[in-house]
Steps between C-alpha positions, in 0.01 A plus 500: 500500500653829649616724258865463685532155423349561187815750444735267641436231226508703267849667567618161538423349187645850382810454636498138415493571104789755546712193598521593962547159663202401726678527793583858414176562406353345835736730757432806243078403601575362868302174389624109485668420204258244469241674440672720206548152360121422504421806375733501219403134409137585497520831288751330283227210461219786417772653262605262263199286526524337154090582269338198439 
């Protein structure tokens, strides 16, 4: 993964926890809101994985 995208996740989940709106956050980036939403779901599922 390029470090770019790599960035770009990151500043999205980022901006995500300090309550932007995905389609704010996807114009901010210049990517789909779609694919904020993935990304957010999968962090989010990484997260708060609940232990075993």
């Amino acid at each position: 993964m390029e470090v770019i995208q790599t960035t770009k996740i990151i500043l999205a989940w980022e901006l995500f926890e300090q309550g932007l709106p995905k389609t704010h956050i996807a114009e901010r980036l210049r990517i789909n809101r779609d694919t904020v939403r993935l990304w957010v779901q999968a962090i989010a599922a990484m997260v708060f994985k609940p232990k075993v």
